[in-house]
DOBAPA-850195 format. One record per atom (N, C-alpha, C): residue number from 1; x, y, z. Coordinates in nm, 3 decimals, always signed. Example, Ala and Ser with C-alpha at 12.3 -4.5 7.8 and 13.67 -1.06 7.14 Angstrom:
// residues 2
> seq | px | py | pz
> 1 | +1.319 | -0.569 | +0.780
> 1 | +1.230 | -0.450 | +0.780
> 1 | +1.320 | -0.330 | +0.780
> 2 | +1.285 | -0.225 | +0.708
> 2 | +1.367 | -0.106 | +0.714
> 2 | +1.290 | +0.003 | +0.787
// end
This chain:
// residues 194
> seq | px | py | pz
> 1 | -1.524 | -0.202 | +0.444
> 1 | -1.485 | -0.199 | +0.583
> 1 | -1.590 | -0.275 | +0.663
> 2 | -1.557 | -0.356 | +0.743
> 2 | -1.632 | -0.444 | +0.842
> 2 | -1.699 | -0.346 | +0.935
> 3 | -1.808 | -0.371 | +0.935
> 3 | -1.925 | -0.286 | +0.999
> 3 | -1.910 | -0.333 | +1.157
> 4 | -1.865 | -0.411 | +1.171
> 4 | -1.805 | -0.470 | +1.341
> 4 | -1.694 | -0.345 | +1.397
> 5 | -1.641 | -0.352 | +1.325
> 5 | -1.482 | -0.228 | +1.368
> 5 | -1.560 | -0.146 | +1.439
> 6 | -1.539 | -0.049 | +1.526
> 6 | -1.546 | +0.036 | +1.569
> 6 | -1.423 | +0.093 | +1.588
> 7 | -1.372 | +0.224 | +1.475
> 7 | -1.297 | +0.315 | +1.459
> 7 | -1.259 | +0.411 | +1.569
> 8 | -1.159 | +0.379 | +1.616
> 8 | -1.099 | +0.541 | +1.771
> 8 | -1.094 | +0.655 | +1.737
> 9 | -1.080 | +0.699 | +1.788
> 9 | -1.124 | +0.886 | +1.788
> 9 | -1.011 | +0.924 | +1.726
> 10 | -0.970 | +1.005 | +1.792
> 10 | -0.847 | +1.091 | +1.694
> 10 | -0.738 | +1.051 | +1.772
> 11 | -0.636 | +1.020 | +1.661
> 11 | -0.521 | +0.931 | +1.735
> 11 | -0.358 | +1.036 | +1.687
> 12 | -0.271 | +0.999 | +1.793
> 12 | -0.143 | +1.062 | +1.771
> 12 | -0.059 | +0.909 | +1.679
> 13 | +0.042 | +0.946 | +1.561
> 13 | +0.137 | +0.872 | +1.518
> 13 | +0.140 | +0.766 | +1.599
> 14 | +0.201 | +0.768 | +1.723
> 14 | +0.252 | +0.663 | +1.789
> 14 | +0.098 | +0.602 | +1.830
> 15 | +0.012 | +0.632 | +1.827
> 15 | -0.081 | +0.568 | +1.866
> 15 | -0.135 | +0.493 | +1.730
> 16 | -0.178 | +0.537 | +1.654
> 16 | -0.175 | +0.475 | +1.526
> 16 | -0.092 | +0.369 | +1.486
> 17 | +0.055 | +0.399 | +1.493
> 17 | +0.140 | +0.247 | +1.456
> 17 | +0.117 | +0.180 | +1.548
> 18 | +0.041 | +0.169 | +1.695
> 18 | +0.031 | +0.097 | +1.738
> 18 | -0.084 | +0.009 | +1.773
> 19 | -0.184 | +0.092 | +1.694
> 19 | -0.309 | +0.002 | +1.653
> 19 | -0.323 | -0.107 | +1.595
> 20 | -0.335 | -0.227 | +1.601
> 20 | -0.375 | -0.294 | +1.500
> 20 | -0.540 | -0.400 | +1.456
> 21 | -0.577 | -0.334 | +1.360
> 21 | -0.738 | -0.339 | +1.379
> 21 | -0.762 | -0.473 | +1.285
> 22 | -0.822 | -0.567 | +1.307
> 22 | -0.855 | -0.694 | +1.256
> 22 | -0.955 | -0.741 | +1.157
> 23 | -0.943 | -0.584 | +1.083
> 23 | -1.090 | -0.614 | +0.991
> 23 | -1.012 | -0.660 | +0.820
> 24 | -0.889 | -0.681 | +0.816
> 24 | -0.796 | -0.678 | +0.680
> 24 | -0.757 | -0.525 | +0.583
> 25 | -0.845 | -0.458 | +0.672
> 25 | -0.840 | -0.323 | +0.604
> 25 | -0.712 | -0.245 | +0.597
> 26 | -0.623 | -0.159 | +0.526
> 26 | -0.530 | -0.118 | +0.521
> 26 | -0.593 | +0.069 | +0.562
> 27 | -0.446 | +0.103 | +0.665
> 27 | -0.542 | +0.278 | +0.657
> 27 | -0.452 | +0.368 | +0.649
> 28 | -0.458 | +0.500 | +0.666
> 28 | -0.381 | +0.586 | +0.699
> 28 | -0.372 | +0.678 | +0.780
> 29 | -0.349 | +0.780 | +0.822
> 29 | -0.391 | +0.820 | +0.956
> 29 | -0.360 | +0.993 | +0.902
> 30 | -0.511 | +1.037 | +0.878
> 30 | -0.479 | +1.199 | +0.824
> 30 | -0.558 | +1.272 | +0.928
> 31 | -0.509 | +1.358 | +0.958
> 31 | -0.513 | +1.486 | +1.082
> 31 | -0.552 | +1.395 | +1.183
> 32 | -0.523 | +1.267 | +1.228
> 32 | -0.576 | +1.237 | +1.379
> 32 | -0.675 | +1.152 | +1.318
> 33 | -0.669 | +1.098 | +1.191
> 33 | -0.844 | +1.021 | +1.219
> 33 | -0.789 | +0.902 | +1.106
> 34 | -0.792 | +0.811 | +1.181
> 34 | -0.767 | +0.685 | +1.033
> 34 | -0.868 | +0.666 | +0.955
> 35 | -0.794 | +0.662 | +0.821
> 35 | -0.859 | +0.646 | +0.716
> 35 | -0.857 | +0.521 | +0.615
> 36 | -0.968 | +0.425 | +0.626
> 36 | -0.960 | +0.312 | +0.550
> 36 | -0.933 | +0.338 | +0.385
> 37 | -0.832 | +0.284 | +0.341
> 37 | -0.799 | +0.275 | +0.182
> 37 | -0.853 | +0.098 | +0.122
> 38 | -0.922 | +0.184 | +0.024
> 38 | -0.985 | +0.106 | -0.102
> 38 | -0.887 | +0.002 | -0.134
> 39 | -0.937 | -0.135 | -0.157
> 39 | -0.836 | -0.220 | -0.234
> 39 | -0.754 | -0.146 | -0.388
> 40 | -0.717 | -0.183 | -0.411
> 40 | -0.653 | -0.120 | -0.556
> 40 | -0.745 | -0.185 | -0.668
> 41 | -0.722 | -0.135 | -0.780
> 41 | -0.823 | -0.198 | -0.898
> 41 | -0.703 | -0.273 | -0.963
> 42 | -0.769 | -0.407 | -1.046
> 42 | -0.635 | -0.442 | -1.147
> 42 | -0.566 | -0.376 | -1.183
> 43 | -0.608 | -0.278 | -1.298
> 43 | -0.510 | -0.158 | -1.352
> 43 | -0.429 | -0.109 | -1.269
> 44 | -0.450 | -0.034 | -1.118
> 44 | -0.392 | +0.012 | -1.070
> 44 | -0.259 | -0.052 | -1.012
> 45 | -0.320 | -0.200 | -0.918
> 45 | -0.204 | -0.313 | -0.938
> 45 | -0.117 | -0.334 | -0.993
> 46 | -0.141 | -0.359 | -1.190
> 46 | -0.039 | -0.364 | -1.248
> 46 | +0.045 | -0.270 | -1.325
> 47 | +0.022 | -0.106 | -1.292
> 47 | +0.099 | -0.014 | -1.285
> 47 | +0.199 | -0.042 | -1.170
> 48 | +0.152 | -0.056 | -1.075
> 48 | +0.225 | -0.021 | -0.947
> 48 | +0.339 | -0.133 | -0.946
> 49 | +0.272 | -0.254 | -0.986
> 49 | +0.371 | -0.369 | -1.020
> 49 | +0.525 | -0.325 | -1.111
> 50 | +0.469 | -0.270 | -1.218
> 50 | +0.543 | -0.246 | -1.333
> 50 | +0.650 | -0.171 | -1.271
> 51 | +0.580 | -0.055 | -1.204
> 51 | +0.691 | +0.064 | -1.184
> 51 | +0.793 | -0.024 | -1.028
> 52 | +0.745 | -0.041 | -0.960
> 52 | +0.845 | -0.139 | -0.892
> 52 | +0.958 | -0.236 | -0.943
> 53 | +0.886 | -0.304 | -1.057
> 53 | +1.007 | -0.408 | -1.125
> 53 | +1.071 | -0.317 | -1.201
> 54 | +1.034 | -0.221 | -1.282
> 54 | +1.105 | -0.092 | -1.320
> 54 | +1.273 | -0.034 | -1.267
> 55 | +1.215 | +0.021 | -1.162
> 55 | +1.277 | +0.083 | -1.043
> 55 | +1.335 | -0.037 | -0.967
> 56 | +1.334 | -0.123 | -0.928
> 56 | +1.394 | -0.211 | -0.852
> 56 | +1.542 | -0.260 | -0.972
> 57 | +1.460 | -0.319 | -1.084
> 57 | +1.560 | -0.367 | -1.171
> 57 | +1.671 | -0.235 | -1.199
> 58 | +1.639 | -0.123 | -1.179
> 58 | +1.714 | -0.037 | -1.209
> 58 | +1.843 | -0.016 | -1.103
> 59 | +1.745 | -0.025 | -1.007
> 59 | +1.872 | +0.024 | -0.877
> 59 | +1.970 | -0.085 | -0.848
> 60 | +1.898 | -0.190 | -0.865
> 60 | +2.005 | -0.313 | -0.873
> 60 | +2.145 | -0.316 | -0.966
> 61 | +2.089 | -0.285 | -1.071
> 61 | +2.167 | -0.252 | -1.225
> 61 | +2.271 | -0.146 | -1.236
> 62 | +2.167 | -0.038 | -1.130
> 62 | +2.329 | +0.063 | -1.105
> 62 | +2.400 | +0.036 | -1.007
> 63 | +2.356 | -0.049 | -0.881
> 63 | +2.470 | -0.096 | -0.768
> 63 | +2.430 | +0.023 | -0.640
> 64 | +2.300 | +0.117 | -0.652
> 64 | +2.236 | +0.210 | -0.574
> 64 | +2.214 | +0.137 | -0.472
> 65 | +2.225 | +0.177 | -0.351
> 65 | +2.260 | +0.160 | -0.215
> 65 | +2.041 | +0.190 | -0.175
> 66 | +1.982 | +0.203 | -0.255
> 66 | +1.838 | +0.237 | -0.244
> 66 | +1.726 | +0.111 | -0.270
> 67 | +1.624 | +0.114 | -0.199
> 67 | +1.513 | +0.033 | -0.221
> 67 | +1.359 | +0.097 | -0.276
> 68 | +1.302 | +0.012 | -0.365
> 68 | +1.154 | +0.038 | -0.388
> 68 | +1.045 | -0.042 | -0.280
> 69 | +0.984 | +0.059 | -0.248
> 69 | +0.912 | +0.022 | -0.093
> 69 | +0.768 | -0.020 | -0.192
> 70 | +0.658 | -0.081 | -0.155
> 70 | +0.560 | -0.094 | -0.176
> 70 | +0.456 | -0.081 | -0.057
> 71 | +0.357 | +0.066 | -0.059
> 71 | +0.283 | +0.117 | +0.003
> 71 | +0.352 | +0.096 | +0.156
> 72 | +0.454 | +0.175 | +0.166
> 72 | +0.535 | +0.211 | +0.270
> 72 | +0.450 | +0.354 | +0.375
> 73 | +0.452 | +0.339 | +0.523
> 73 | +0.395 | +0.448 | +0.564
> 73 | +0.503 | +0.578 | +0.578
> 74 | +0.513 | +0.661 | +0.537
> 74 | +0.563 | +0.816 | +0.557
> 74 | +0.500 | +0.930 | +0.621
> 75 | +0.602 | +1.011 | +0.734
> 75 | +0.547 | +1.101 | +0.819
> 75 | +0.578 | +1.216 | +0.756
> 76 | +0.447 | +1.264 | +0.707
> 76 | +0.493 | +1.453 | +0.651
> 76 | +0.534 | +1.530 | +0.779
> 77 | +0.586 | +1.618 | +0.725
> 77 | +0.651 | +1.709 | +0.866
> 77 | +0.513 | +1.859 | +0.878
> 78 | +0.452 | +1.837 | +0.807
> 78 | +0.335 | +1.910 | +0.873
> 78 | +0.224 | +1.853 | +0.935
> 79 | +0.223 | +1.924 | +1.030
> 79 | +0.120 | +1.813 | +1.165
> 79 | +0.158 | +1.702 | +1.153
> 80 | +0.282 | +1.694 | +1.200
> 80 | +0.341 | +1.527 | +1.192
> 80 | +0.358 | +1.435 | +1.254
> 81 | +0.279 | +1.481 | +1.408
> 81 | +0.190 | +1.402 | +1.485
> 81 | +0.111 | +1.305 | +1.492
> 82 | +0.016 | +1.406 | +1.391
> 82 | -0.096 | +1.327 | +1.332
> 82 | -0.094 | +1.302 | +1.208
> 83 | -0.026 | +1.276 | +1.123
> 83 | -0.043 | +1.195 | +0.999
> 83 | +0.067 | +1.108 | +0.970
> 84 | +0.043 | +1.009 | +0.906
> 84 | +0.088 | +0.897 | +0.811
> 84 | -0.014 | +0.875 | +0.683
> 85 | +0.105 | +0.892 | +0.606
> 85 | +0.036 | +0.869 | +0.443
> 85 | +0.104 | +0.763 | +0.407
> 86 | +0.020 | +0.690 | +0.305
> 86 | +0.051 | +0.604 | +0.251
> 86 | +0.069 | +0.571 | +0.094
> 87 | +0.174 | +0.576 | +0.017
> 87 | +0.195 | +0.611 | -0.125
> 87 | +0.180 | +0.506 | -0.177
> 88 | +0.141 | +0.490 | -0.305
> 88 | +0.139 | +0.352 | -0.391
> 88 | +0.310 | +0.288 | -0.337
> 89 | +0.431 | +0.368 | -0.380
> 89 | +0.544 | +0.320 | -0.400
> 89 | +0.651 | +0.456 | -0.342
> 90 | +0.719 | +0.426 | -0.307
> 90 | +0.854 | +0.526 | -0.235
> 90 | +0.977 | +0.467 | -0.276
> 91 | +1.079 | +0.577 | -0.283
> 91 | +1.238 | +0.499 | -0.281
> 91 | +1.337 | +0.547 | -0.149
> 92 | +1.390 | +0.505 | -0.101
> 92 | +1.461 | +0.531 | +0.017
> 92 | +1.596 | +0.448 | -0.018
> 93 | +1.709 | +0.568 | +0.021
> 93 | +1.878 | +0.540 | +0.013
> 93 | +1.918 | +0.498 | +0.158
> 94 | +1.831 | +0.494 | +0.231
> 94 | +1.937 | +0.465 | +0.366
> 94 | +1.923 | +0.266 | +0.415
> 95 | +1.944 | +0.262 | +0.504
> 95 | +2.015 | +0.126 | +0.566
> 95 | +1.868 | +0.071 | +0.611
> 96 | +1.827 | -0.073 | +0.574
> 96 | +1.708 | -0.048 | +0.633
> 96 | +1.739 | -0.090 | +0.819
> 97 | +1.603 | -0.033 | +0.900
> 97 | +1.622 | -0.080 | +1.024
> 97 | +1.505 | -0.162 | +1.061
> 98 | +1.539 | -0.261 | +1.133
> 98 | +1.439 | -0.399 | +1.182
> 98 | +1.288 | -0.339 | +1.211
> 99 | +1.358 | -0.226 | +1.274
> 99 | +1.243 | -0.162 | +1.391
> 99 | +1.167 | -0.071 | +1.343
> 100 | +1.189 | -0.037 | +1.203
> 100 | +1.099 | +0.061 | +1.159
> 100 | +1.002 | +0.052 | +1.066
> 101 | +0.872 | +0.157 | +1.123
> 101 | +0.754 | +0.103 | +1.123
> 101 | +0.721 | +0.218 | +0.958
> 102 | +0.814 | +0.311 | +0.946
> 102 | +0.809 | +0.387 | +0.873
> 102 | +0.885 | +0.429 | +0.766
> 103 | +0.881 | +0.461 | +0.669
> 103 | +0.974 | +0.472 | +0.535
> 103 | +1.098 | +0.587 | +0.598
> 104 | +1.218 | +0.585 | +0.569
> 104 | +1.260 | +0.607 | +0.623
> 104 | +1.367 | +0.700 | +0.518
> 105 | +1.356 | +0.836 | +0.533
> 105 | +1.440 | +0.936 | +0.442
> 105 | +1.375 | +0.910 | +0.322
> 106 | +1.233 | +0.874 | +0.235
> 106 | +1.230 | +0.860 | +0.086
> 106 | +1.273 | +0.953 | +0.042
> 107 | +1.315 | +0.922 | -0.085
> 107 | +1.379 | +1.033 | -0.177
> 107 | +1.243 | +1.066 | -0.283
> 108 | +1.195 | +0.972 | -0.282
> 108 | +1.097 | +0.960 | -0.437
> 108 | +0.957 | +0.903 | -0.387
> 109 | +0.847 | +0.934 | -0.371
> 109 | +0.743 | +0.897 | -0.354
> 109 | +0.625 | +0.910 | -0.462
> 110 | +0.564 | +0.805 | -0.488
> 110 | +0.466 | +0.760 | -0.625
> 110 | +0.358 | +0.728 | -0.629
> 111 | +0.242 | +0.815 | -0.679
> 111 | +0.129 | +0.794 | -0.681
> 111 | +0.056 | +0.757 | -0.794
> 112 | -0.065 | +0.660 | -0.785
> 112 | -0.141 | +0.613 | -0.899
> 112 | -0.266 | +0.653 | -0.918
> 113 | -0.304 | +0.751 | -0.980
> 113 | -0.459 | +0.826 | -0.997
> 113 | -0.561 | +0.778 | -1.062
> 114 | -0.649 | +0.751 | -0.952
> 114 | -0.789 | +0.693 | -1.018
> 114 | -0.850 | +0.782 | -0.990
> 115 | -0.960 | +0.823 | -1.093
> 115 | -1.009 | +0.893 | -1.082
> 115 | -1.147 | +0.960 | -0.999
> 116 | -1.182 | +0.796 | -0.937
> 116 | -1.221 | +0.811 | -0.812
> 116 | -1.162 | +0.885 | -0.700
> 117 | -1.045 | +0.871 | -0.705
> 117 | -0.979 | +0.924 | -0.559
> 117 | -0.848 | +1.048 | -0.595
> 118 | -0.909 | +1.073 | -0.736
> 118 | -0.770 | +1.201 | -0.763
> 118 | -0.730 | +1.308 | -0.613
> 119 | -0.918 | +1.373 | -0.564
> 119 | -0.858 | +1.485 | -0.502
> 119 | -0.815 | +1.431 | -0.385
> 120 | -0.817 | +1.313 | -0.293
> 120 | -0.745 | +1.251 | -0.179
> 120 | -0.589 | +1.262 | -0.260
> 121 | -0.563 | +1.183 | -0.325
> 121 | -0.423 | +1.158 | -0.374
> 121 | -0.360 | +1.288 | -0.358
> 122 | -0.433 | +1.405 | -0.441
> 122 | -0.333 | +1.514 | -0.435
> 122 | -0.309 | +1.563 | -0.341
> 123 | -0.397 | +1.613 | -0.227
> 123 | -0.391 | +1.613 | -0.086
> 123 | -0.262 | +1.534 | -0.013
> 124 | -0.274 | +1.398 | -0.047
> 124 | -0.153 | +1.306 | +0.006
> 124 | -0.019 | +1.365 | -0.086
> 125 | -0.033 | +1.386 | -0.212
> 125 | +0.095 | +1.423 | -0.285
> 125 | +0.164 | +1.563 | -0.237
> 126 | +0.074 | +1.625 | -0.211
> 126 | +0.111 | +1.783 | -0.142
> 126 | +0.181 | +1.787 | -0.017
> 127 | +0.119 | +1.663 | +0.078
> 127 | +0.197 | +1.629 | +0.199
> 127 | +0.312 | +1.602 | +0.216
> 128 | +0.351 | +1.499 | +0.068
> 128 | +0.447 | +1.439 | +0.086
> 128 | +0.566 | +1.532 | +0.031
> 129 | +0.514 | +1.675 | -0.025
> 129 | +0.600 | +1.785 | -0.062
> 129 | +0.689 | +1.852 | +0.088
> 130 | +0.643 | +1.852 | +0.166
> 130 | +0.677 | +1.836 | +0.298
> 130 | +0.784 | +1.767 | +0.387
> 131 | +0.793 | +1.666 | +0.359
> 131 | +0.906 | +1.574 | +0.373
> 131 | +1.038 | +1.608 | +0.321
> 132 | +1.150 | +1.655 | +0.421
> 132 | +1.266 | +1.708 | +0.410
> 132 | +1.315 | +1.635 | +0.284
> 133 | +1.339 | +1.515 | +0.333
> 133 | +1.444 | +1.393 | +0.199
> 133 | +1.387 | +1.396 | +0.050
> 134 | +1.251 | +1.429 | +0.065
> 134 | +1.159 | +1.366 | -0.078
> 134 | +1.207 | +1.503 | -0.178
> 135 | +1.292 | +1.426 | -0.330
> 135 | +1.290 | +1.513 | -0.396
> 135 | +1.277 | +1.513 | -0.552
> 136 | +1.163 | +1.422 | -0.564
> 136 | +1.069 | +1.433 | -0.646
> 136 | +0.875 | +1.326 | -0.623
> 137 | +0.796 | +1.414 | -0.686
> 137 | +0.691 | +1.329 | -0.611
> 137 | +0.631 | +1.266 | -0.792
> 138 | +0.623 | +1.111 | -0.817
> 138 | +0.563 | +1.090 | -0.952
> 138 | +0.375 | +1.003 | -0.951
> 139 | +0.303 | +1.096 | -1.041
> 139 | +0.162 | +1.108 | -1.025
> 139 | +0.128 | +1.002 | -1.120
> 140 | +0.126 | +0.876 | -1.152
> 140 | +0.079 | +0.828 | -1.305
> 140 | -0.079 | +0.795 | -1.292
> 141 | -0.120 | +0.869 | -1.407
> 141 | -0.274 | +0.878 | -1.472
> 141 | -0.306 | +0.693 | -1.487
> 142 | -0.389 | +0.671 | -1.469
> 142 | -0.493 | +0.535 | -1.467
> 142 | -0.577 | +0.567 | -1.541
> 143 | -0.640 | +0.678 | -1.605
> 143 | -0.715 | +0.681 | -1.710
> 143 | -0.694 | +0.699 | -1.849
> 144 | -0.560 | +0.685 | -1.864
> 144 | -0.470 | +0.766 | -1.983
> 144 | -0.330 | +0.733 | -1.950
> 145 | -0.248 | +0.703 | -2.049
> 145 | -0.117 | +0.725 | -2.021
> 145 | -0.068 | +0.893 | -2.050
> 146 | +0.047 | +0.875 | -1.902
> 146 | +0.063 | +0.980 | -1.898
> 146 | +0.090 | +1.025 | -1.713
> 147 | +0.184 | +1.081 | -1.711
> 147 | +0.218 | +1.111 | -1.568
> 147 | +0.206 | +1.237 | -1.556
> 148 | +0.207 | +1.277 | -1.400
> 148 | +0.249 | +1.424 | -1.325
> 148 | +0.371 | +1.408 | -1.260
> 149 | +0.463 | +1.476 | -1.324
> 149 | +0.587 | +1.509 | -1.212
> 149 | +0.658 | +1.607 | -1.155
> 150 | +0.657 | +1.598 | -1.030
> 150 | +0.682 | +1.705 | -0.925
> 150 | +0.873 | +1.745 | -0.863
> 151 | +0.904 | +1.800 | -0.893
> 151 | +1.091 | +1.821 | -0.855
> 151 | +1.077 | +1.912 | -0.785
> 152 | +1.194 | +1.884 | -0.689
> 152 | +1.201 | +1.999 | -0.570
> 152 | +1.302 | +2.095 | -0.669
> 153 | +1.348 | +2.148 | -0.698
> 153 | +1.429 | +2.301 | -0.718
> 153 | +1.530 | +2.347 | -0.631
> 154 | +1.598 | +2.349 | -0.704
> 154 | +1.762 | +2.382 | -0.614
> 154 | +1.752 | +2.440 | -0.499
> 155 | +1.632 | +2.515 | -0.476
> 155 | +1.645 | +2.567 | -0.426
> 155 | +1.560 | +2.558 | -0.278
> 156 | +1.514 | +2.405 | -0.317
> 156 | +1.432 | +2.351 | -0.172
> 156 | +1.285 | +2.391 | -0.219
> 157 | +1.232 | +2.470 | -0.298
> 157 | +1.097 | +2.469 | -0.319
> 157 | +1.031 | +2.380 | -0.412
> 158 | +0.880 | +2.420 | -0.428
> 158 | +0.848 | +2.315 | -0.513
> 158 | +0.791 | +2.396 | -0.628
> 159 | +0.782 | +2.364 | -0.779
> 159 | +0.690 | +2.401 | -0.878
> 159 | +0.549 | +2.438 | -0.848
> 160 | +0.483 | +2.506 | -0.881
> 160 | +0.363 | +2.553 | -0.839
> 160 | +0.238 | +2.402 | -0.923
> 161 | +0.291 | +2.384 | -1.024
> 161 | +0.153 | +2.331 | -1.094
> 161 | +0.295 | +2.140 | -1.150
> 162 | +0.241 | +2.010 | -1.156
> 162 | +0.364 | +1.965 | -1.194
> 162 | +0.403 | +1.913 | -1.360
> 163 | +0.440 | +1.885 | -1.385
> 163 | +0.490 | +1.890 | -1.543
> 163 | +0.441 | +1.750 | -1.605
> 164 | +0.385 | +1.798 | -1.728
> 164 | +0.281 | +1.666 | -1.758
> 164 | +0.347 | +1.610 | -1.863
> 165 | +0.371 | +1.448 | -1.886
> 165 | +0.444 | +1.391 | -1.984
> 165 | +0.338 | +1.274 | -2.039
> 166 | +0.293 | +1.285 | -2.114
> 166 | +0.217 | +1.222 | -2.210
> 166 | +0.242 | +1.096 | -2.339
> 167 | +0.392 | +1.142 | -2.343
> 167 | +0.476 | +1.048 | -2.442
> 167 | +0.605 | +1.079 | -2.407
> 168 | +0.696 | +0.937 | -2.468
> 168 | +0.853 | +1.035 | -2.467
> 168 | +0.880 | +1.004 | -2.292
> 169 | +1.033 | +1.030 | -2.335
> 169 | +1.092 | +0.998 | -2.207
> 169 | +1.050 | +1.055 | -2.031
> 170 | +1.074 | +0.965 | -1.934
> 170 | +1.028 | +1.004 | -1.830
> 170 | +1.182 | +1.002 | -1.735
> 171 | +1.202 | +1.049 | -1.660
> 171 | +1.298 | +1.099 | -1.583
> 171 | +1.278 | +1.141 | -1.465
> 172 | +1.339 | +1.013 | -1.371
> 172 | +1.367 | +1.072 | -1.254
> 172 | +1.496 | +1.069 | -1.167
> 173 | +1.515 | +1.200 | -1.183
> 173 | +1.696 | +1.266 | -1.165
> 173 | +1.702 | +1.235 | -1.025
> 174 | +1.616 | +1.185 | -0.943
> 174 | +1.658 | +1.181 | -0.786
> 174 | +1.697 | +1.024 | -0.789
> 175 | +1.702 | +0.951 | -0.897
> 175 | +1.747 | +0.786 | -0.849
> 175 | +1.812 | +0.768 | -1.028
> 176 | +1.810 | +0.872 | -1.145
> 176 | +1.909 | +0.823 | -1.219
> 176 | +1.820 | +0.756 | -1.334
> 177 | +1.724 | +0.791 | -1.326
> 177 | +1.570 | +0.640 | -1.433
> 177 | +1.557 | +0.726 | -1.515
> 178 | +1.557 | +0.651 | -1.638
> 178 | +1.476 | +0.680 | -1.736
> 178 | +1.439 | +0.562 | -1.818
> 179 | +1.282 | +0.614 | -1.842
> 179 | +1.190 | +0.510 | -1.942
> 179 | +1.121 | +0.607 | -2.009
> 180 | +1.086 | +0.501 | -2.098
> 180 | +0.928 | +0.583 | -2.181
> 180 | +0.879 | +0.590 | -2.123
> 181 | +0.717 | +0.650 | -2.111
> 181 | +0.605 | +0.599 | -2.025
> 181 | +0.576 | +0.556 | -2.041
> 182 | +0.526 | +0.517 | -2.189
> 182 | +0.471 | +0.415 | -2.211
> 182 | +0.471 | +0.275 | -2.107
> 183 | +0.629 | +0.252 | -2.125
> 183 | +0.675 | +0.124 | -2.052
> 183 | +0.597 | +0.140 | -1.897
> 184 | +0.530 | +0.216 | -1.842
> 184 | +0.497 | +0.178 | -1.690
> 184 | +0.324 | +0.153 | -1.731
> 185 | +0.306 | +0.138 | -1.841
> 185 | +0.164 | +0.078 | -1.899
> 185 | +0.150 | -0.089 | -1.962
> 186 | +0.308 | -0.126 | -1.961
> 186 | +0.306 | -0.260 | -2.047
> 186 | +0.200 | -0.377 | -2.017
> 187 | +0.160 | -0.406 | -1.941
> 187 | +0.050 | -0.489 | -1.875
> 187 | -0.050 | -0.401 | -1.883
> 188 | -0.069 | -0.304 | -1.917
> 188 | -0.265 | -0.296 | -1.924
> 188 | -0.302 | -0.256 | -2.029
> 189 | -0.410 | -0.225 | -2.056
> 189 | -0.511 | -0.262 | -2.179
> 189 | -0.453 | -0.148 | -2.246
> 190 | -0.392 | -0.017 | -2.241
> 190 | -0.347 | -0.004 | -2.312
> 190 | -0.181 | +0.035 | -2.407
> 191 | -0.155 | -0.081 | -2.340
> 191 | -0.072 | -0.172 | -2.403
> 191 | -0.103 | -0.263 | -2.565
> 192 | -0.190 | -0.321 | -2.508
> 192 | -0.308 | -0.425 | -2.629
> 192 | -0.329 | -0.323 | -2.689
> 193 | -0.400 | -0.213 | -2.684
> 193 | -0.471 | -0.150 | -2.822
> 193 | -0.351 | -0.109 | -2.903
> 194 | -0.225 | -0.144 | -2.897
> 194 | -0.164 | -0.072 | -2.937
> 194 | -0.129 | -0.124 | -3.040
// end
């Protein structure tokens, strides 16, 4: 972060999307206070890549009326004033609009864990449990293959702890996907050792 910036105090949503700060930095805006996010690492890149061409090629393929967003901003509905999070990747079924500054109904929101920044992420993943539309949240490991995945429950709640897949098929029933996991590793190293 450019040591020139000088960061504003605690800001409301609408004040936040309407910032725009000139240092190249990307942020997010948690309880009122923006927060500068780290470039991504290669690895992380070409997960995030993967699972987009993934998911994109998919929804195309079924004729789904849905898009794969890349680091799209989303308003949790707790203190939803003050926050905007920002996910590696989201899916959203509705129409897009010119004017919007924000993801709009995701169904599916996707996170990539480094292990630098696991306990932020989960923090952001918990938020995004919050969000009326979102109904599943997917965690993939950067140090290991291997994901966390989170389903809402018929019944509008969420799982207490989320379900860990290590090998073997991955599934997500809110857009119709399934892959190995493997496959959202094909570009990184371990891919090659294999």
């Amino acid at each position: 972060m450019s040591a020139a910036l000088q960061l504003p105090g605690r800001m409301t949503v609408d004040e936040f999307l309407a910032w725009h700060p000139d240092d190249g930095e990307r942020y997010q805006l948690v309880d009122g206070e923006p927060q500068a996010m780290a470039p991504a690492s290669e690895p992380h890149s070409r997960i995030q890549s993967e699972l987009a061409r993934l998911i994109g090629n998919h929804l195309i393929e079924r004729g789904l009326p849905c898009a794969v967003l890349t680091a799209p901003g989303v308003q949790p509905r707790v203190r939803a004033k003050s926050n905007v999070r920002i996910p590696d990747l989201a899916v959203t079924c509705t129409a897009p609009h010119p004017d919007a500054q924000l993801a709009t109904a995701p169904v599916l929101a996707i996170e990539i864990l480094s292990p630098s920044n696991e306990r932020q992420t989960w923090t952001n993943v918990w938020s995004y449990a919050t969000i009326p539309s979102i109904q599943e949240i997917l965690c993939v490991r950067l140090a290991y293959i291997g994901v966390d995945l989170l389903g809402r429950r018929p019944d509008g709640n969420w799982p207490d702890e989320p379900e860990r897949i290590t090998e073997g098929p991955l599934t997500l029933e809110s857009i119709g996907f399934t892959c190995d996991v493997s496959a959202l590793y094909r570009t990184t190293h371990f891919a090659r050792a294999r």
